[in-house]
C-alpha positions in Angstrom: 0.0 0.0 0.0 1.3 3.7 -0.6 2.8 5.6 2.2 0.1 8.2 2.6 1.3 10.4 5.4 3.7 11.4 2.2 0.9 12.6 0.2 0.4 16.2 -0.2 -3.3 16.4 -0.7 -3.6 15.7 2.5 -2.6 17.5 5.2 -1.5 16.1 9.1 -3.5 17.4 11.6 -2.1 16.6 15.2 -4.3 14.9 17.4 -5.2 15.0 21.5 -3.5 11.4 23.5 -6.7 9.9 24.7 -7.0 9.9 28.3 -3.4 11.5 29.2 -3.4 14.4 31.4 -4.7 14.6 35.5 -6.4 11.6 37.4 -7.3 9.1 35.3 -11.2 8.2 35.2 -11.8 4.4 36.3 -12.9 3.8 32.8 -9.9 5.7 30.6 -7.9 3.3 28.5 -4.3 2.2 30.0 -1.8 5.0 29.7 1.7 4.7 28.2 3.1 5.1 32.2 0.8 2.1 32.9 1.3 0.5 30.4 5.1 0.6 31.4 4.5 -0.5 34.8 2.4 -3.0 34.1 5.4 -4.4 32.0 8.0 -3.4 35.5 5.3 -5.8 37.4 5.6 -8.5 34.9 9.2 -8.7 34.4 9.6 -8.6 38.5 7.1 -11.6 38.6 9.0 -13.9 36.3 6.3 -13.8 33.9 7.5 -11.4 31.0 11.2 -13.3 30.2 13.1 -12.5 26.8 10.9 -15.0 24.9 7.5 -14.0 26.3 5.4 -11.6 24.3 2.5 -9.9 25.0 -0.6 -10.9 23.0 -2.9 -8.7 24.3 -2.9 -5.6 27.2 -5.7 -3.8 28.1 -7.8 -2.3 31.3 -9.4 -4.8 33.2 -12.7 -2.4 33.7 -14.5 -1.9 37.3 -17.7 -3.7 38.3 -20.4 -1.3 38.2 -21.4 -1.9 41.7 -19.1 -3.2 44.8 -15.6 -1.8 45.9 -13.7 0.0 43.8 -10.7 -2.5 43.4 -8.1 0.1 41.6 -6.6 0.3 38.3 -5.9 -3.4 36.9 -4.8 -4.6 34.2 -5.3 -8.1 32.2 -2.4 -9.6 29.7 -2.2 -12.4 27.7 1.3 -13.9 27.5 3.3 -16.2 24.8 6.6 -18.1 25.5 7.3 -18.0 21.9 9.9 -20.8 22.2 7.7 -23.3 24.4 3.9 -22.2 23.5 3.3 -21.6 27.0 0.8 -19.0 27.5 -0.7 -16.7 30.4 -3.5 -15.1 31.2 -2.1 -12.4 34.0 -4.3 -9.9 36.1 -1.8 -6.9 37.4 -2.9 -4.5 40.1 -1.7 -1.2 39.2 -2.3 0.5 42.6 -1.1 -2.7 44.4 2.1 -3.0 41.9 1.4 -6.5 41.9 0.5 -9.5 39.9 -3.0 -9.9 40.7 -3.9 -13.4 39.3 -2.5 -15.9 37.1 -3.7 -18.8 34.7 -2.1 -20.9 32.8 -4.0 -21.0 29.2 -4.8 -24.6 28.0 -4.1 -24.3 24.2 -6.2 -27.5 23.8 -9.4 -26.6 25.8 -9.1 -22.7 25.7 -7.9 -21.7 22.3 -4.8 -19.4 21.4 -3.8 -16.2 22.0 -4.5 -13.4 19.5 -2.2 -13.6 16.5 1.4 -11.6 16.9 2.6 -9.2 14.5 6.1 -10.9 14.7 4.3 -13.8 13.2 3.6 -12.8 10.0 7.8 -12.0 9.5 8.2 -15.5 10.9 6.0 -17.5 8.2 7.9 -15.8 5.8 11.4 -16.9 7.0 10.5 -20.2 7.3 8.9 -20.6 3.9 11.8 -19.3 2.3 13.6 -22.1 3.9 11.2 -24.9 2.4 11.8 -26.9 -0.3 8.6 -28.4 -0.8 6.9 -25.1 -1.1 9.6 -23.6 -3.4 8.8 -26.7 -6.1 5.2 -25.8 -5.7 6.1 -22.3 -6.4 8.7 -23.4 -9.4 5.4 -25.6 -11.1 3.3 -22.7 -11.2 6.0 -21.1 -13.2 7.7 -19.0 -9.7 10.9 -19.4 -9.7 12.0 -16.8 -7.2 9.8 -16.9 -3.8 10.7 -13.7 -3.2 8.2 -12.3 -5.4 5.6 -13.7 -3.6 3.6 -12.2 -1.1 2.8 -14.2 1.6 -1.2 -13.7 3.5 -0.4 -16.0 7.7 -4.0 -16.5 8.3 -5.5 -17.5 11.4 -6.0 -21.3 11.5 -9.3 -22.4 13.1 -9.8 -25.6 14.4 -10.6 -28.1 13.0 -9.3 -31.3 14.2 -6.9 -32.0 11.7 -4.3 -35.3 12.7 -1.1 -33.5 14.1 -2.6 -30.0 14.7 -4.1 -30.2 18.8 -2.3 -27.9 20.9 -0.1 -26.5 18.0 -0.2 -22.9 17.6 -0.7 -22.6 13.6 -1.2 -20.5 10.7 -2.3 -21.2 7.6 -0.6 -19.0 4.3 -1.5 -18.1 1.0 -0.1 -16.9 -1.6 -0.1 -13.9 -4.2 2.5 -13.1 -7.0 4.1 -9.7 -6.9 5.1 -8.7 -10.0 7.3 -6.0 -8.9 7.9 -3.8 -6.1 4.7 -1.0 -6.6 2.4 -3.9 -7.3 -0.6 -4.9 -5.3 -0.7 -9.2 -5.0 -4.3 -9.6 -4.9 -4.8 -9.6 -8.5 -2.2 -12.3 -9.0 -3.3 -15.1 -6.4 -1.3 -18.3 -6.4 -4.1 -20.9 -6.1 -4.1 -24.5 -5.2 -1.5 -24.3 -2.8 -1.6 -23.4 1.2 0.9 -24.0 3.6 0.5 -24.7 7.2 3.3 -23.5 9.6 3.6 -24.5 13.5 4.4 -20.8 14.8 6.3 -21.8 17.8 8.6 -24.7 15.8 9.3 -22.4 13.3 8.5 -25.9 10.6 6.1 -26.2 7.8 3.8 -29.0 9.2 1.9 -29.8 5.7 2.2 -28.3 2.2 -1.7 -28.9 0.5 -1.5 -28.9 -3.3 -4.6 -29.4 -5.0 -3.2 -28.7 -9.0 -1.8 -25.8 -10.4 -4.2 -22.9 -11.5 -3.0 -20.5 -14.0 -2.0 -17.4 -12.1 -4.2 -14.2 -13.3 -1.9 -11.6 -15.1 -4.2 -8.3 -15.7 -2.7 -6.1 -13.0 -5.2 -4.3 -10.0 -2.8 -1.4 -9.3 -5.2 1.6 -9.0 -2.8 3.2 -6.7 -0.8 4.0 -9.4 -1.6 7.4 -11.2 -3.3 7.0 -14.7 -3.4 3.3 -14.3 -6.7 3.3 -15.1 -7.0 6.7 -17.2 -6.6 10.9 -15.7 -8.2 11.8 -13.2 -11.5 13.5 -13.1 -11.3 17.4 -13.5 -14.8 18.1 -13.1 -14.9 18.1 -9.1 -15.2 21.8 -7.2 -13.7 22.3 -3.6 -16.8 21.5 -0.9 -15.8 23.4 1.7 -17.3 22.7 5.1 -16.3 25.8 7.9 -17.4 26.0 11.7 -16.0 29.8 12.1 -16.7 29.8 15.8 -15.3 26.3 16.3 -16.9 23.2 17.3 -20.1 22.8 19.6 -18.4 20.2 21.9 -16.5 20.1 24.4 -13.7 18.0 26.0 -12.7 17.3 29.6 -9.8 14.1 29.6 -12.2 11.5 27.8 -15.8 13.1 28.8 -17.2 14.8 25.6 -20.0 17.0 25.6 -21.8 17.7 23.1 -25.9 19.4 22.9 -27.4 17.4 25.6 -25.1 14.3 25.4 -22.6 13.1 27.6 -20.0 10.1 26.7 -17.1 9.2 27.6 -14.4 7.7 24.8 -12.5 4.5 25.5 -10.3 2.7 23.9 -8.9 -0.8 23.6 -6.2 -2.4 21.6 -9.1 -5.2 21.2 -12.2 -4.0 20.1 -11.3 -0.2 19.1 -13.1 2.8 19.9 -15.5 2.0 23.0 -17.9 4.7 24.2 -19.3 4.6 28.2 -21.7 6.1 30.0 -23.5 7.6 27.1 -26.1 9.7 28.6 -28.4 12.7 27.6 -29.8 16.0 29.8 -33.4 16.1 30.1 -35.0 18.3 33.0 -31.7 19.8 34.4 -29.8 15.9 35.2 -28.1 13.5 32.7 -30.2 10.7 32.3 -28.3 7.4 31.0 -28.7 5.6 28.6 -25.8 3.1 27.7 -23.1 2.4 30.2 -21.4 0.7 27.7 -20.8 -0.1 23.8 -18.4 -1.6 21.6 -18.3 -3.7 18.5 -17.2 -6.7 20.9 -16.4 -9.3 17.6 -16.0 -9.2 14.3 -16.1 -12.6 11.8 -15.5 -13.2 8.2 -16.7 -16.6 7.3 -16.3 -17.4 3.3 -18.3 -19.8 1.6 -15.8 -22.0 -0.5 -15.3 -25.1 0.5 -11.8 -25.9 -1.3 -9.3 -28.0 0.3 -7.3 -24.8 0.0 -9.7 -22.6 1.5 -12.1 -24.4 3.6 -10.7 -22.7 6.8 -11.0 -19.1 5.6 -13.1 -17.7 8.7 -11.7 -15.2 10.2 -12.4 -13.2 13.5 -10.7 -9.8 13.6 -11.2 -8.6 16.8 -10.7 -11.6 18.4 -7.7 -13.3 16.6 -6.4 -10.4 15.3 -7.5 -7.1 17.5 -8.5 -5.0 14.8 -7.8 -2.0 17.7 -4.6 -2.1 17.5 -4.8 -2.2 13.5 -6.0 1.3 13.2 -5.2 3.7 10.5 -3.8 7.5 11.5 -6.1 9.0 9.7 -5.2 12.4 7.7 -7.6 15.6 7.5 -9.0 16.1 4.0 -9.0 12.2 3.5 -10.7 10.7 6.2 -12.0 13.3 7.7 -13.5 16.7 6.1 -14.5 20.1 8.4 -13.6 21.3 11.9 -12.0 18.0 13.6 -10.6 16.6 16.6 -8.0 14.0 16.7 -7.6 11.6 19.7 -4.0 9.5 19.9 -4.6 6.0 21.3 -2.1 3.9 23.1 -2.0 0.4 22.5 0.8 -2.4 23.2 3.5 -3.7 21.2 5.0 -7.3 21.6 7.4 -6.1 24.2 5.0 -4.5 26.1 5.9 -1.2 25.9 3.7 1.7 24.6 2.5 2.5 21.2 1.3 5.4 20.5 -1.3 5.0 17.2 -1.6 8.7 15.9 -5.1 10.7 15.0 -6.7 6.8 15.4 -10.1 8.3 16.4 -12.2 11.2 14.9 -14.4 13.4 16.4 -16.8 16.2 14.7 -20.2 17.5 13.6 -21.9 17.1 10.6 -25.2 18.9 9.5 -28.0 16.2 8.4 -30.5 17.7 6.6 -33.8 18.7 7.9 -34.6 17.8 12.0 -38.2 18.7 11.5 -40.9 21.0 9.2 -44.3 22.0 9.1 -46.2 24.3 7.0 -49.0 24.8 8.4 -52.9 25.6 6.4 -54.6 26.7 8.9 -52.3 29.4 10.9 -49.5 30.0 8.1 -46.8 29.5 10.0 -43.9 27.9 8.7 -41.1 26.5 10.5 -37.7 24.1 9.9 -35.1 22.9 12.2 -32.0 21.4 10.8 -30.8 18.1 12.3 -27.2 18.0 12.9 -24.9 14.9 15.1 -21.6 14.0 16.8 -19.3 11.7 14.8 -16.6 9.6 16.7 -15.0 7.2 14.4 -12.2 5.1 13.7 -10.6 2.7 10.9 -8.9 0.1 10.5 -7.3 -2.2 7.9 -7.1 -5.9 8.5 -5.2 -7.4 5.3 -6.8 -6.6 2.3 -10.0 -5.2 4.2 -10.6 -1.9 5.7 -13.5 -1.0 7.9 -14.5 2.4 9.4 -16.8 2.3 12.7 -19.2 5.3 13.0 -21.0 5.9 15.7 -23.7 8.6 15.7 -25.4 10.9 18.5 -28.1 13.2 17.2 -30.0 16.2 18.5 -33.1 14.0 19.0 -31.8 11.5 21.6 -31.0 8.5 18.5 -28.1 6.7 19.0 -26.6 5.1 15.6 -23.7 2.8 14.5 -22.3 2.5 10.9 -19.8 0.3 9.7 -18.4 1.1 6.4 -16.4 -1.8 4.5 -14.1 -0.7 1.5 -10.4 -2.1 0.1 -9.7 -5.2 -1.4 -12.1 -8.5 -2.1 -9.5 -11.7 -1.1 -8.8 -13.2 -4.6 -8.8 -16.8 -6.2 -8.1 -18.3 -9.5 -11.6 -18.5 -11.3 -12.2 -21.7 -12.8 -15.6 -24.1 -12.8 -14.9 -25.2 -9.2 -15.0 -22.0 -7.8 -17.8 -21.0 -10.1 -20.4 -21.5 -7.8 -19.0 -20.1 -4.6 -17.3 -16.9 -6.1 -17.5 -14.3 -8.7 -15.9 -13.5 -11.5 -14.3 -10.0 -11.1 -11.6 -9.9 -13.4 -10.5 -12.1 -16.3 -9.8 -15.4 -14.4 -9.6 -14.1 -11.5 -12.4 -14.9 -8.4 -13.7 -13.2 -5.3 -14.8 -15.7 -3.2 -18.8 -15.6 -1.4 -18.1 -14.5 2.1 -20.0 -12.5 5.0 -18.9 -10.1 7.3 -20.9 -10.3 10.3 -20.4 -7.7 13.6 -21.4 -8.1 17.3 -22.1 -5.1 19.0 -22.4 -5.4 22.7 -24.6 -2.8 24.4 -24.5 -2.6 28.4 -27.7 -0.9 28.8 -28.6 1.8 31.7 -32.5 3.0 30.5 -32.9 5.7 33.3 -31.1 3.2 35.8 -29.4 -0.2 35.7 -32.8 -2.4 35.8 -34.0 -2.9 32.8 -36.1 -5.7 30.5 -36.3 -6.0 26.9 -39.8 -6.1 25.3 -39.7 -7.5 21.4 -42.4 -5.5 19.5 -44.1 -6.7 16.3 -46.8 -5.4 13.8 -49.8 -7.3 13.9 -52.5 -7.8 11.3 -55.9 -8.1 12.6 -58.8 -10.2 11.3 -61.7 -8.8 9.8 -65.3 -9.3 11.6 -67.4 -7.1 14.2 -64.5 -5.1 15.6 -63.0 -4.5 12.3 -66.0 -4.3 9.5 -63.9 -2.6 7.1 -60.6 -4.7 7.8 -58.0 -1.8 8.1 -57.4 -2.5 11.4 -53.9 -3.4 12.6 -51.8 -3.0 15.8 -48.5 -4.6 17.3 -48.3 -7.3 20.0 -45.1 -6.9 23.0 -43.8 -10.0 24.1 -41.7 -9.4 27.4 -38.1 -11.8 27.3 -37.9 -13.2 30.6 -34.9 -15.2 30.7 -31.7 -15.1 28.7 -33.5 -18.6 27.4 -35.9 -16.7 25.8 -33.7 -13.9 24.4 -31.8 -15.6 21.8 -34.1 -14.0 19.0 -33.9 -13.0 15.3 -34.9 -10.1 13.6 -38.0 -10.0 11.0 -38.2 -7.4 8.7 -42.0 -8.4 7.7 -43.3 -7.9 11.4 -40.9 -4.9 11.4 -39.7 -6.2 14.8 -37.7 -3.7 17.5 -36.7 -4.2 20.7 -37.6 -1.9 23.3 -34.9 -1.5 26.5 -37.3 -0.7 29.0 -37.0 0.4 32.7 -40.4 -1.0 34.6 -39.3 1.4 37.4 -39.5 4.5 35.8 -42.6 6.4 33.8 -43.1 9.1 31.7 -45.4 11.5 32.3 -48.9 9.3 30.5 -47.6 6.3 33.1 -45.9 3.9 30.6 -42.0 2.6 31.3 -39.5 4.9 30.0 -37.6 3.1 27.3 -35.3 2.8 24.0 -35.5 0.8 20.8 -32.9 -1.6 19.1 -33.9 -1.4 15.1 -32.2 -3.7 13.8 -30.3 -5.3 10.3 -32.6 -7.6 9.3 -30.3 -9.5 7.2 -29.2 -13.1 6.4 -27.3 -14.6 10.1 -24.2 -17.2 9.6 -24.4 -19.4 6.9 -22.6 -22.0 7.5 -23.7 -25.3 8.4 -25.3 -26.8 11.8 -22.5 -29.3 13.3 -19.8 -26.9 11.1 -16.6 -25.9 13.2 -17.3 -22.1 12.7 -20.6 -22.4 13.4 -19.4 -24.1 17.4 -16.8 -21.5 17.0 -19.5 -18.7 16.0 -22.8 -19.3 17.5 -23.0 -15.8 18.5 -23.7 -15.2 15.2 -26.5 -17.6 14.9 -29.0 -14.9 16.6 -29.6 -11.3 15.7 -30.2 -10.5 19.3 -29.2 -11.9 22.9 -29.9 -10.6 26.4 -27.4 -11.8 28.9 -27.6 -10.6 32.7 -24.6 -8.6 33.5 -21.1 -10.3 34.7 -18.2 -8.3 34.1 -16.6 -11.5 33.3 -19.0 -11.4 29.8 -17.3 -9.3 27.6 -16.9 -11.4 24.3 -19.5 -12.8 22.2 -17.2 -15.8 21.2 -15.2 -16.2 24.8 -12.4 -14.8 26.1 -9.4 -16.7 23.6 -10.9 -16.9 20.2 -7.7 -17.9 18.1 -8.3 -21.8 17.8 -10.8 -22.4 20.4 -12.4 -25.6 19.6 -16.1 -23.8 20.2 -18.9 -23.5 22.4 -17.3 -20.5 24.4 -18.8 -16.9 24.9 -22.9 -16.4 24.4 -23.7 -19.7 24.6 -22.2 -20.2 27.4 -23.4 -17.0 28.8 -26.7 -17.5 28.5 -26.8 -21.8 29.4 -27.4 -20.4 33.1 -30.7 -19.1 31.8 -30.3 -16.0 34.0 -34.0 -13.7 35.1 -33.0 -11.0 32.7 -36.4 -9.2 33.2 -36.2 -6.1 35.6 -32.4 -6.4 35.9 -28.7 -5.6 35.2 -28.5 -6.0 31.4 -26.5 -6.3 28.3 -27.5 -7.0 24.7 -25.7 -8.2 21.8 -26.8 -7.6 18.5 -25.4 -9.5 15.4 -25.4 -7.7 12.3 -23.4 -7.5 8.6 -23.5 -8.3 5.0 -23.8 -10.9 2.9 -21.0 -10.2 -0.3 -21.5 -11.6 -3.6 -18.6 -9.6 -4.9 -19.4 -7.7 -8.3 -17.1 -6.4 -11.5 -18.1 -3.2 -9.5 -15.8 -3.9 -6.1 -12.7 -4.6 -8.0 -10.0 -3.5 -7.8 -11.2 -1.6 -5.2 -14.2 -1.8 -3.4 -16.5 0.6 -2.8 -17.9 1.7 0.5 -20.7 -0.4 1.8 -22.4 -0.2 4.8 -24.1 -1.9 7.6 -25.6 -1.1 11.0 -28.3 -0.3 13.9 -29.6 2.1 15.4 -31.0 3.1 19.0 -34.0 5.3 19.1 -36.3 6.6 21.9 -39.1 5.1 22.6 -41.3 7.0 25.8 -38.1 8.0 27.1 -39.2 11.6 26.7 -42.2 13.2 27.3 -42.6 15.1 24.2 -40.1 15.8 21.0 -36.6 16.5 22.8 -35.8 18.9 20.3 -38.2 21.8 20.5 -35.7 24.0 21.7 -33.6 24.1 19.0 -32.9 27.2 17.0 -33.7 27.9 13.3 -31.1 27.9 11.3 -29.4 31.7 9.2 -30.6 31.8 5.8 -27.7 32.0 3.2 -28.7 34.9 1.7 -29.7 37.2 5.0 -29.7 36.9 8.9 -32.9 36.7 9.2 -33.8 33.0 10.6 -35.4 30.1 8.2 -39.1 29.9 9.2 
């Protein structure tokens, strides 16, 4: 990919370090001193040696309720010369190792995938014999010029591979230096490498498929004609500087409050989101985050059958995020906020303008011309945009999340970059499509997990699922337009593994029995979800044991502060059944209490002609709307907008 912090259309913009500066809140993402002593704590403990590296670091978050145990933080540790691995609790206030587990790679899973991994599968392939004379009957004869994709394994149980730490590689031919590999993929052949040996364990070589030669390099100027010149500057101008304002992570914005998180895991998390209503901040959400992320693909090759891929959870898209440059990613009046993540060592790294933060007009809030009076008025809607992006291989994905003036709360997740490429050929024909001469994007899904620890007005809450209903014709409905919606109340997390139905235009409404609104009913919120297709692989599959969460459009869990992954704790290999279905086997009362929902949602892609060699944006994603939480329209109080052309206001 092109070095585009050299580009000069676009201009740096230096960003804020998240959470760096006084006290730090309970819920502020680990600082770079932290993260420093965490590492002093480690090393003192025996547990970080010169062959240990550190898979994952991030804040071990406060129960809502209880003592306040301090600042902690959790680790998972790799012995990358044994395999052994840790999963360490440190005590920041206490300067001490907390708790430690050893990590079972047979009955928990692996660790997340290291960066120094990738360099590895490469040295160790050069080294092979076997997979140069694959590479030399496809017409390779230098290895060099191939670019190699370590993928995260599964599991699968294969002879040889329990307890093994693996990856699985593919290949794509580089022609030169400046050329993208996708458009040249080197089918029929995969190679699986034991990460800790350092040893190719199998080389699988189902026949050798011509290698596609028309080149994909759109980066290059005039590769694919001149540019436009028909495009006018849009300039977008807040004179008087943004409407929000920032206090350490606390952002406020209108009415909202929310506090910005981040973790080298699942990215950008927001807490306590809450809104003013009647002079106090009334919550809403203590917390969200997009807690996994999978990629299933639907061919079932013996070189690509394993192709599922989860990238939060194997390969913690947080800490894969872009810096992103204003005038690219990000057009008007914006804030930057640095995150810190951790490196292998575990030492800090500091990830440059990875979030962005800023308004955006959108369109008209409300209108009415009135008949009868004349009058005539229009507010303009405007929101708060926090977002971040990441690339993860060929794939890039921007997370938007959405507060507007009216109290609705939104996510959007935008997927662009590169499809992953096969040879096309008759086998693949019916699991891919053709995007280029020859050459095949395989059928795959990208499916998201958003968990939502909800606070309705308080921390007892129950989730009502609301559908339209038809009603019959007869002595209460002569004329048969009658119709209405029936509220089924989900009483245990038994009950709450539900799927959305866009023909019944089914919500779910967060409410909070305990409080009322001013005609009596609960106060509340509602989930509208994506109605669209749900995993498709196969009952009794591996990814579907490894993936269940994405088997349901909606779960309720009760609250444990030990529950924060859809697909369990250690993702990387686990042999399934981990995360929400475990959660929610103890069946847990979930109505009236401390509750968290989890809402699958994605898209299906049947790549077309149209998403190479690039792919456009598309998008996916929920929304959060009140429902009775206010007493009338929250946004009567806004002002009407200057014309253009005078002061006077718009009426």
């Amino acid at each position: 990919m092109p070095d585009r912090s050299k580009s000069t259309a676009c201009a740096p913009h230096q960003g804020r370090v998240l959470g760096e500066g006084g006290t730090p809140h309970p819920l502020d993402p680990l600082r770079g001193e932290e993260i420093l002593q965490v590492r002093r704590v480690l090393v003192e403990a025996g547990a970080l040696g010169e062959s240990t590296r550190v898979a994952y670091l991030g804040l071990e978050e406060p129960p809502k309720d209880g003592p306040d145990p301090g600042r902690r933080a959790r680790a998972f540790l790799l012995d990358v010369t044994g395999g052994e691995a840790e999963d360490v609790v440190v005590s920041l206030r206490d300067g001490r190792v907390e708790s430690r587990r050893a990590i079972d790679p047979v009955t928990d899973g692996q660790v997340p995938m290291l960066d120094e991994e990738h360099a590895l599968v490469r040295r160790v392939l050069a080294q092979d014999a076997e997979w140069a004379a694959a590479l030399a009957r496809r017409g390779i004869d230098d290895p060099g010029r191939v670019y190699l994709a370590a993928l995260s394994a599964g599991h699968y149980g294969l002879p040889g591979e329990e307890g093994r730490r693996i990856a699985r590689v593919l290949a794509h031919l580089r022609p030169t230096q400046e050329s993208l590999p996708w458009a040249h993929p080197v089918d029929g052949l995969v190679a699986y490498v034991d990460l800790i040996k350092g040893a190719v364990l199998e080389i699988v070589d189902s026949g050798v498929l011509p290698v596609p030669r028309e080149p994909g390099d759109y980066h290059l100027p005039g590769a694919f004609g001149p540019w436009r010149t028909t495009q006018r500057p849009i300039e977008i101008t807040q004179p008087q500087g943004p409407s929000f304002e920032i206090d350490g992570t606390l952002v406020t914005w209108e009415k909202w409050r929310v506090r910005i998180g981040y973790d080298m895991r699942e990215g950008l998390v927001l807490h306590q989101i809450g809104f003013e209503d009647g002079g106090r901040v009334r919550p809403i959400v203590h917390r969200a985050s997009v807690a996994e992320m999978l990629v299933p693909y639907g061919d079932p090759s013996p070189v690509r059958f394993w192709q599922n891929y989860f990238d939060t959870g194997e390969y913690q898209l947080g800490k894969l995020a872009n810096s992103l440059e204003l005038g690219c990613d990000c057009l008007g009046e914006i804030t930057y906020f640095d995150v810190t993540v951790t490196g292998g060592d575990g030492t800090p790294k500091v990830l440059r303008n990875a979030i962005c933060m800023h308004e955006e007009d959108f369109g008209v809030l409300w209108k009415h011309t009135d008949p009868a009076n004349g009058s005539a008025e229009t507010r303009r809607q405007r929101r708060l945009v926090i977002s971040f992006f990441v690339t993860v291989g060929n794939y890039d994905y921007g997370f938007y999340w959405y507060l507007y003036l009216d109290g609705t709360i939104e996510l959007e997740v935008k997927a662009t970059g590169i499809v992953f490429t096969a040879a096309y050929d008759e086998r693949a024909a019916p699991y891919a499509s053709q995007v280029a001469p020859g050459l095949a994007a395989p059928y795959h899904q990208h499916l998201f997990s958003a968990r939502l620890d909800m606070a309705v007005d308080g921390p007892r809450n129950a989730v009502d699922e609301v559908d339209v209903a038809t009603r019959p014709m007869g002595p209460g409905n002569p004329y048969g337009n009658a119709f209405g919606r029936t509220v089924t109340r989900l009483r245990t997390e038994a009950e709450a593994r539900r799927d959305a139905d866009a023909a019944r235009g089914r919500t779910w409404h967060i409410v909070n029995p305990e409080v009322r609104n001013r005609l009596g009913d609960p106060v509340g919120y509602a989930l509208y979800p994506q109605a669209g297709p749900l995993l498709l692989a196969a009952e009794g599959s591996s990814i579907r044991r490894r993936a269940e969460f994405a088997a349901h459009h909606l779960w309720v869990t009760r609250y444990d502060p030990a529950e924060r992954y859809p697909a369990g704790d250690l993702v990387n290999q686990h042999p399934g059944g981990a995360g929400l279905p475990r959660y929610a086997a103890a069946g847990r009362d979930i109505d009236g209490q401390d509750i968290v929902l989890w809402h699958t949602f994605g898209m299906t892609h049947f790549p077309r002609t149209e998403d190479w060699p690039v792919m456009p944006v598309d998008s996916c994603g929920f929304t959060l709307r009140p429902a009775g939480f206010f007493d009338r329209n929250p946004t009567l109080d806004v002002p009407p907008s200057a014309r253009h052309d005078s002061s006077a206001p718009c009426h």
